[in-house]
C-alpha positions as CSV (number, residue, x, y, z in Angstrom):
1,X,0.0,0.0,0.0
2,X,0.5,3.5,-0.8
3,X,-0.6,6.8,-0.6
4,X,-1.4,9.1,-3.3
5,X,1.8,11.4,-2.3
6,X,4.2,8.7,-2.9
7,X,2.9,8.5,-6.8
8,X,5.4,8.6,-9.4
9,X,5.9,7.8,-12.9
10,X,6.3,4.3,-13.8
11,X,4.6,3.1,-10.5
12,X,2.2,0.1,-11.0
13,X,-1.2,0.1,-9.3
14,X,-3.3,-2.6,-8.5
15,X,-6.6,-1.3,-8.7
16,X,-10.5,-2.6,-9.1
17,X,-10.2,-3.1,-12.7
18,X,-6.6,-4.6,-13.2
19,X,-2.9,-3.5,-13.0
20,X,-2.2,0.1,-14.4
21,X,1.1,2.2,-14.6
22,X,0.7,5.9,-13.7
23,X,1.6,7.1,-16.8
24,X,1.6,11.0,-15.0
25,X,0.7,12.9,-12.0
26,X,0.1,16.2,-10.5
27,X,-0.8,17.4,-7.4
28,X,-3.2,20.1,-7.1
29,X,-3.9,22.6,-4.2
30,X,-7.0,24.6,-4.6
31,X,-7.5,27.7,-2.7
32,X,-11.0,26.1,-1.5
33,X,-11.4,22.5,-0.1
34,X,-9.0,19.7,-0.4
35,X,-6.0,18.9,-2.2
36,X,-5.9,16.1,-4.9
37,X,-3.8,14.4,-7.0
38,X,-4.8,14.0,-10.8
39,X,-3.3,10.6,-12.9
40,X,-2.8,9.5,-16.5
41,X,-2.5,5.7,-15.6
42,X,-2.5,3.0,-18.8
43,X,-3.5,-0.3,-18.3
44,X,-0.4,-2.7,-18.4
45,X,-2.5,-5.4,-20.6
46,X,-4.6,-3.1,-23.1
47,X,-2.8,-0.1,-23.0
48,X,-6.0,2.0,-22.6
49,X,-5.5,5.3,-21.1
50,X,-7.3,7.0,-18.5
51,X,-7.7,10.2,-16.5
52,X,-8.7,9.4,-12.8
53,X,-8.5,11.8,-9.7
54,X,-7.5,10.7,-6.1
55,X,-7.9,12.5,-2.8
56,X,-4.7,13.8,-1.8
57,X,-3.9,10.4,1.1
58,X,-5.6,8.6,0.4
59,X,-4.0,4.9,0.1
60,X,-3.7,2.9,-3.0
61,X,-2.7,-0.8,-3.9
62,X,0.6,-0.9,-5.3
63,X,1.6,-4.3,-7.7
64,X,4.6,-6.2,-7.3
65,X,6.0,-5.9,-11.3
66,X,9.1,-7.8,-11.8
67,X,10.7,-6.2,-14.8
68,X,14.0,-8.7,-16.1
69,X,16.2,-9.2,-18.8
70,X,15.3,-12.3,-20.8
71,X,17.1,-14.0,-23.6
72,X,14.5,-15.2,-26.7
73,X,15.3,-18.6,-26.8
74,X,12.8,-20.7,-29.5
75,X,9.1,-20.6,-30.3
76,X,7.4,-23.8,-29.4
77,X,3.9,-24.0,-30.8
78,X,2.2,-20.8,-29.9
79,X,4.0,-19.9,-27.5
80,X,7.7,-18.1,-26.8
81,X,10.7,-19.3,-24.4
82,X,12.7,-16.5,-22.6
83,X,15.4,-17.8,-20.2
84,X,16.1,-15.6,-17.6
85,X,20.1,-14.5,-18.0
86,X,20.5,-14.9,-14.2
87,X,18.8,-18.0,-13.2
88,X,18.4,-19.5,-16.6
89,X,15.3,-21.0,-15.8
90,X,13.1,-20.7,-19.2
91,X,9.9,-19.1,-19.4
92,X,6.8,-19.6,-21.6
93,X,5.0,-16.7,-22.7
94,X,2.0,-17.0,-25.3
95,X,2.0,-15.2,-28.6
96,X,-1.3,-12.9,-27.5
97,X,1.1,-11.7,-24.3
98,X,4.0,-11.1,-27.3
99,X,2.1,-9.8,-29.7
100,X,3.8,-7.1,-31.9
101,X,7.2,-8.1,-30.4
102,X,7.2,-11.1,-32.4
103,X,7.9,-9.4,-35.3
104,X,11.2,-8.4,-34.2
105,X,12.5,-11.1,-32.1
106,X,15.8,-13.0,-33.2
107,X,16.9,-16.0,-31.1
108,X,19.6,-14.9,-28.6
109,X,18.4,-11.3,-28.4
110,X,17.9,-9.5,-25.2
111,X,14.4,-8.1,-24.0
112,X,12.7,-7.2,-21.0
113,X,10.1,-9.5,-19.6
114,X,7.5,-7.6,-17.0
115,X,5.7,-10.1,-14.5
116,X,3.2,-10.1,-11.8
117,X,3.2,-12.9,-9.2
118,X,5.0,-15.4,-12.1
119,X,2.5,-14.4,-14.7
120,X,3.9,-12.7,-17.7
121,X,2.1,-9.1,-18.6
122,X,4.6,-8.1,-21.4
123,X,7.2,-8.3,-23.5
124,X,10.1,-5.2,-24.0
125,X,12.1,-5.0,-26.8
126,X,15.1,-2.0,-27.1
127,X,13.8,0.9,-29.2
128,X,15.5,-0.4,-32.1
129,X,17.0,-3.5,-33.7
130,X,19.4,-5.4,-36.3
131,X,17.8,-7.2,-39.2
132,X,18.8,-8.8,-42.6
133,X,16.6,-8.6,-45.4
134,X,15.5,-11.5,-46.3
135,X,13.9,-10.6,-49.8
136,X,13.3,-7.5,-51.6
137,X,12.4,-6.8,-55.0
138,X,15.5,-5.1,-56.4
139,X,16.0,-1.7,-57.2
140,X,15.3,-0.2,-60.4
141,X,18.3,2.2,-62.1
142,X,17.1,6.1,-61.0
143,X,15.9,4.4,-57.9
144,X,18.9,6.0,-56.2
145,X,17.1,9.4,-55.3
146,X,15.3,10.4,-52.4
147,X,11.5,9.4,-51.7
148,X,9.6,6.7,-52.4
149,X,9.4,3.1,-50.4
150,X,8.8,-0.9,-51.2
151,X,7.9,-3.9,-48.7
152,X,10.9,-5.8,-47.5
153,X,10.7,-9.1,-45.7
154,X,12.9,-8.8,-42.8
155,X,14.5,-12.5,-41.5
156,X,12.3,-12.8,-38.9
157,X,9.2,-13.0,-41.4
158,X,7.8,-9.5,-40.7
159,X,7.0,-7.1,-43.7
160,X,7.8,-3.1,-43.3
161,X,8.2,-0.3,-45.7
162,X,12.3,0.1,-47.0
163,X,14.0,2.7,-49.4
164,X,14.0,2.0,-53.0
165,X,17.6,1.7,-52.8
166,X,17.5,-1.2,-50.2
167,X,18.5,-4.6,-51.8
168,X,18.3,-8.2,-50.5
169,X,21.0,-9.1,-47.8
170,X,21.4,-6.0,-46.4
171,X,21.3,-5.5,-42.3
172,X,19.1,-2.7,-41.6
173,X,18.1,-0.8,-38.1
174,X,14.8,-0.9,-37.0
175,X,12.1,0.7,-34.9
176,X,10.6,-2.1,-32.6
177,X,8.0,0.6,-31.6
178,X,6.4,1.6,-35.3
179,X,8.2,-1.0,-37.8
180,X,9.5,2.3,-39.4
181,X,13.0,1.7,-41.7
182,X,16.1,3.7,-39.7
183,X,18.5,2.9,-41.9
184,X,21.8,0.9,-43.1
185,X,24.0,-0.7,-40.3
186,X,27.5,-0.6,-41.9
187,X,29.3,-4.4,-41.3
Protein backbone atom coordinates (compact mmCIF):
# COMPACT_ATOMS: atom_id res chain seq x y z
CA UNK A 1 0.00 0.00 0.00
CA UNK A 2 0.53 3.48 -0.76
CA UNK A 3 -0.60 6.79 -0.57
CA UNK A 4 -1.35 9.11 -3.31
CA UNK A 5 1.81 11.35 -2.33
CA UNK A 6 4.20 8.68 -2.85
CA UNK A 7 2.87 8.46 -6.80
CA UNK A 8 5.38 8.59 -9.41
CA UNK A 9 5.85 7.85 -12.87
CA UNK A 10 6.26 4.34 -13.83
CA UNK A 11 4.57 3.14 -10.50
CA UNK A 12 2.16 0.10 -11.04
CA UNK A 13 -1.16 0.11 -9.30
CA UNK A 14 -3.26 -2.56 -8.52
CA UNK A 15 -6.56 -1.31 -8.74
CA UNK A 16 -10.54 -2.62 -9.06
CA UNK A 17 -10.25 -3.14 -12.73
CA UNK A 18 -6.60 -4.58 -13.23
CA UNK A 19 -2.88 -3.53 -13.03
CA UNK A 20 -2.20 0.10 -14.42
CA UNK A 21 1.05 2.24 -14.63
CA UNK A 22 0.71 5.93 -13.74
CA UNK A 23 1.55 7.15 -16.80
CA UNK A 24 1.57 10.97 -15.03
CA UNK A 25 0.74 12.92 -12.01
CA UNK A 26 0.13 16.20 -10.45
CA UNK A 27 -0.83 17.36 -7.37
CA UNK A 28 -3.20 20.13 -7.10
CA UNK A 29 -3.91 22.57 -4.24
CA UNK A 30 -6.96 24.59 -4.65
CA UNK A 31 -7.52 27.75 -2.71
CA UNK A 32 -10.96 26.10 -1.53
CA UNK A 33 -11.44 22.48 -0.12
CA UNK A 34 -9.00 19.74 -0.42
CA UNK A 35 -6.04 18.91 -2.17
CA UNK A 36 -5.94 16.07 -4.92
CA UNK A 37 -3.82 14.41 -7.02
CA UNK A 38 -4.75 14.04 -10.76
CA UNK A 39 -3.26 10.62 -12.92
CA UNK A 40 -2.77 9.54 -16.48
CA UNK A 41 -2.53 5.75 -15.55
CA UNK A 42 -2.45 2.97 -18.81
CA UNK A 43 -3.50 -0.29 -18.31
CA UNK A 44 -0.37 -2.73 -18.39
CA UNK A 45 -2.49 -5.39 -20.62
CA UNK A 46 -4.64 -3.12 -23.06
CA UNK A 47 -2.77 -0.05 -23.03
CA UNK A 48 -5.98 2.02 -22.61
CA UNK A 49 -5.52 5.27 -21.13
CA UNK A 50 -7.34 7.01 -18.54
CA UNK A 51 -7.68 10.22 -16.54
CA UNK A 52 -8.66 9.39 -12.76
CA UNK A 53 -8.52 11.84 -9.71
CA UNK A 54 -7.46 10.73 -6.15
CA UNK A 55 -7.94 12.51 -2.79
CA UNK A 56 -4.74 13.83 -1.79
CA UNK A 57 -3.88 10.44 1.11
CA UNK A 58 -5.55 8.56 0.37
CA UNK A 59 -3.96 4.88 0.12
CA UNK A 60 -3.70 2.88 -2.99
CA UNK A 61 -2.73 -0.83 -3.87
CA UNK A 62 0.63 -0.90 -5.32
CA UNK A 63 1.64 -4.28 -7.72
CA UNK A 64 4.59 -6.19 -7.27
CA UNK A 65 5.97 -5.87 -11.26
CA UNK A 66 9.15 -7.79 -11.82
CA UNK A 67 10.69 -6.20 -14.79
CA UNK A 68 13.99 -8.70 -16.08
CA UNK A 69 16.24 -9.21 -18.81
CA UNK A 70 15.35 -12.33 -20.78
CA UNK A 71 17.05 -13.99 -23.57
CA UNK A 72 14.45 -15.24 -26.69
CA UNK A 73 15.27 -18.61 -26.84
CA UNK A 74 12.78 -20.71 -29.49
CA UNK A 75 9.14 -20.64 -30.35
CA UNK A 76 7.37 -23.81 -29.38
CA UNK A 77 3.88 -24.03 -30.84
CA UNK A 78 2.23 -20.82 -29.88
CA UNK A 79 3.95 -19.91 -27.51
CA UNK A 80 7.67 -18.11 -26.79
CA UNK A 81 10.71 -19.33 -24.40
CA UNK A 82 12.67 -16.49 -22.64
CA UNK A 83 15.45 -17.77 -20.22
CA UNK A 84 16.15 -15.55 -17.62
CA UNK A 85 20.08 -14.46 -17.96
CA UNK A 86 20.48 -14.91 -14.22
CA UNK A 87 18.77 -17.96 -13.17
CA UNK A 88 18.39 -19.54 -16.57
CA UNK A 89 15.35 -20.97 -15.77
CA UNK A 90 13.08 -20.65 -19.16
CA UNK A 91 9.93 -19.12 -19.41
CA UNK A 92 6.77 -19.62 -21.58
CA UNK A 93 5.03 -16.70 -22.69
CA UNK A 94 2.02 -17.02 -25.29
CA UNK A 95 1.99 -15.19 -28.58
CA UNK A 96 -1.26 -12.93 -27.46
CA UNK A 97 1.09 -11.71 -24.26
CA UNK A 98 3.98 -11.10 -27.28
CA UNK A 99 2.13 -9.78 -29.75
CA UNK A 100 3.80 -7.13 -31.93
CA UNK A 101 7.23 -8.08 -30.44
CA UNK A 102 7.20 -11.09 -32.41
CA UNK A 103 7.87 -9.45 -35.30
CA UNK A 104 11.20 -8.36 -34.23
CA UNK A 105 12.47 -11.07 -32.15
CA UNK A 106 15.75 -13.01 -33.20
CA UNK A 107 16.92 -16.04 -31.08
CA UNK A 108 19.62 -14.92 -28.57
CA UNK A 109 18.41 -11.26 -28.45
CA UNK A 110 17.91 -9.52 -25.24
CA UNK A 111 14.40 -8.11 -23.97
CA UNK A 112 12.73 -7.17 -20.97
CA UNK A 113 10.12 -9.46 -19.63
CA UNK A 114 7.48 -7.59 -16.99
CA UNK A 115 5.72 -10.09 -14.52
CA UNK A 116 3.19 -10.08 -11.84
CA UNK A 117 3.22 -12.94 -9.24
CA UNK A 118 4.98 -15.40 -12.08
CA UNK A 119 2.54 -14.39 -14.68
CA UNK A 120 3.90 -12.71 -17.73
CA UNK A 121 2.12 -9.09 -18.60
CA UNK A 122 4.58 -8.15 -21.43
CA UNK A 123 7.23 -8.32 -23.51
CA UNK A 124 10.06 -5.18 -24.02
CA UNK A 125 12.06 -4.97 -26.85
CA UNK A 126 15.06 -2.03 -27.11
CA UNK A 127 13.84 0.86 -29.20
CA UNK A 128 15.46 -0.39 -32.10
CA UNK A 129 17.00 -3.49 -33.66
CA UNK A 130 19.40 -5.43 -36.27
CA UNK A 131 17.79 -7.24 -39.19
CA UNK A 132 18.78 -8.80 -42.58
CA UNK A 133 16.64 -8.63 -45.43
CA UNK A 134 15.52 -11.49 -46.34
CA UNK A 135 13.94 -10.58 -49.84
CA UNK A 136 13.32 -7.50 -51.62
CA UNK A 137 12.40 -6.80 -54.99
CA UNK A 138 15.52 -5.07 -56.42
CA UNK A 139 16.04 -1.65 -57.17
CA UNK A 140 15.31 -0.22 -60.38
CA UNK A 141 18.28 2.22 -62.14
CA UNK A 142 17.11 6.11 -61.02
CA UNK A 143 15.91 4.39 -57.87
CA UNK A 144 18.87 5.97 -56.24
CA UNK A 145 17.08 9.39 -55.26
CA UNK A 146 15.30 10.39 -52.38
CA UNK A 147 11.48 9.44 -51.71
CA UNK A 148 9.55 6.71 -52.38
CA UNK A 149 9.42 3.14 -50.41
CA UNK A 150 8.80 -0.86 -51.18
CA UNK A 151 7.94 -3.93 -48.70
CA UNK A 152 10.87 -5.82 -47.54
CA UNK A 153 10.70 -9.06 -45.71
CA UNK A 154 12.90 -8.83 -42.79
CA UNK A 155 14.49 -12.52 -41.50
CA UNK A 156 12.30 -12.79 -38.87
CA UNK A 157 9.20 -12.96 -41.35
CA UNK A 158 7.78 -9.48 -40.69
CA UNK A 159 6.97 -7.13 -43.70
CA UNK A 160 7.84 -3.12 -43.26
CA UNK A 161 8.17 -0.26 -45.72
CA UNK A 162 12.27 0.08 -46.96
CA UNK A 163 14.00 2.73 -49.44
CA UNK A 164 14.00 2.03 -53.01
CA UNK A 165 17.61 1.66 -52.84
CA UNK A 166 17.48 -1.25 -50.24
CA UNK A 167 18.55 -4.55 -51.85
CA UNK A 168 18.31 -8.18 -50.47
CA UNK A 169 21.02 -9.12 -47.80
CA UNK A 170 21.38 -5.99 -46.42
CA UNK A 171 21.26 -5.49 -42.30
CA UNK A 172 19.10 -2.73 -41.64
CA UNK A 173 18.11 -0.85 -38.05
CA UNK A 174 14.77 -0.85 -37.04
CA UNK A 175 12.09 0.72 -34.90
CA UNK A 176 10.58 -2.09 -32.62
CA UNK A 177 7.99 0.64 -31.63
CA UNK A 178 6.43 1.65 -35.32
CA UNK A 179 8.23 -0.99 -37.81
CA UNK A 180 9.55 2.27 -39.43
CA UNK A 181 12.97 1.72 -41.71
CA UNK A 182 16.10 3.66 -39.73
CA UNK A 183 18.45 2.87 -41.89
CA UNK A 184 21.75 0.92 -43.11
CA UNK A 185 24.02 -0.75 -40.27
CA UNK A 186 27.54 -0.57 -41.89
CA UNK A 187 29.30 -4.37 -41.25
Amino acid sequence: MASTNDLKNGMVLNLDNGLWSVVEFQHVKPGKGPAFVRTKLKHVLSGKVVDKTFNAGVKVETANVDRREMQYSYKDGESFVFMDNDTFEQLYIDAKTVGDAANYLLEGNNATVATHDGDPLYVELPTSVELVVQYTEPGVQGDRSTGGTKPATLETGAEIGVPLFITTGEKIKVDTRDGNYLGRVNS
